[in-house]
N, C-alpha and C positions, 0 to 999 in steps of 0.2 A: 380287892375288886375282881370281878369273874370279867375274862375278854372273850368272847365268842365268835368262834370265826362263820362265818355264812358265804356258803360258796354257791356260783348260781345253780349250778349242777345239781345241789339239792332242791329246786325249787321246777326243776327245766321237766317239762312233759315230754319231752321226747326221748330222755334218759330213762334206764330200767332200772329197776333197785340197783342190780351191781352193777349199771355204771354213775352208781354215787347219788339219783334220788330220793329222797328221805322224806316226802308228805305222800299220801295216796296219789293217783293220776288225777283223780277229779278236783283237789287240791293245787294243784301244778300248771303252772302256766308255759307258753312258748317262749324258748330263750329270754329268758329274764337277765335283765341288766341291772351291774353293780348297783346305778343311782335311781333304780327303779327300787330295789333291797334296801339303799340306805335310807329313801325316801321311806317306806312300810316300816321299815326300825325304828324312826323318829317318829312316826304315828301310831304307835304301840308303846311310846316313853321310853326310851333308850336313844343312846348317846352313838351313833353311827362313825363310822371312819372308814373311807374308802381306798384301799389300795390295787391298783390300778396293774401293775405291772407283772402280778401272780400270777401262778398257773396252777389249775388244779390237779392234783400228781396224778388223775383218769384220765386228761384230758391232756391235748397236744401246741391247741390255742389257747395263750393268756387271754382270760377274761376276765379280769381280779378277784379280791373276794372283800369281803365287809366285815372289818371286826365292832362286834356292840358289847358296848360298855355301860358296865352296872346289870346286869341280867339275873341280878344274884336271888333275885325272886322268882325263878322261873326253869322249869330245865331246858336241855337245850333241845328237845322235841317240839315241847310246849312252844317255845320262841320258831322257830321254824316254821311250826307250822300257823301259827299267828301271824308271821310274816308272809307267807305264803297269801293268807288270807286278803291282807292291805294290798301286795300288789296284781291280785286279778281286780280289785276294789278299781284301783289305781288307775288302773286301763280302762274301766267302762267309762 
């Protein structure tokens, strides 16, 4: 089984590529939160798991990250940026 880490930084608008972004800007939302990510993972059919206490090694503040389980259908671009999608959804 594929565990896939999702850190928010890959989803955060105000992050540049290299400081760890990984969808377009128009894609990416402000400061996204773990249970915002795990909530978008389990509406896209994956199995979420929130660890709280991480730090992303770009970053300085733990903000945690979310690993999703069973993604073995999907790369991990693909999922990212599907996830991306549920939680601007998420917010309106």
């Amino acid at each position: 089984m594929v565990e896939n880490v999702i850190w928010p930084a890959y989803l955060d608008a105000s992050k540049t590529r290299a400081e760890g972004r990984r969808v377009p800007r128009e894609q990416a939302v402000d400061e996204p939160t773990v249970d915002e990510i795990a909530k978008a993972a389990q509406q896209v059919g994956y199995d979420a798991v929130i660890e709280r206490d991480m730090t992303y090694p770009r970053e300085y503040e733990p903000r945690g990250r979310v690993l999703v389980k069973g993604a073995d259908d999907a790369t991990k671009n693909d999922l990212v940026q599907a996830i991306a999608a549920y939680v601007d959804i998420l917010r309106d």
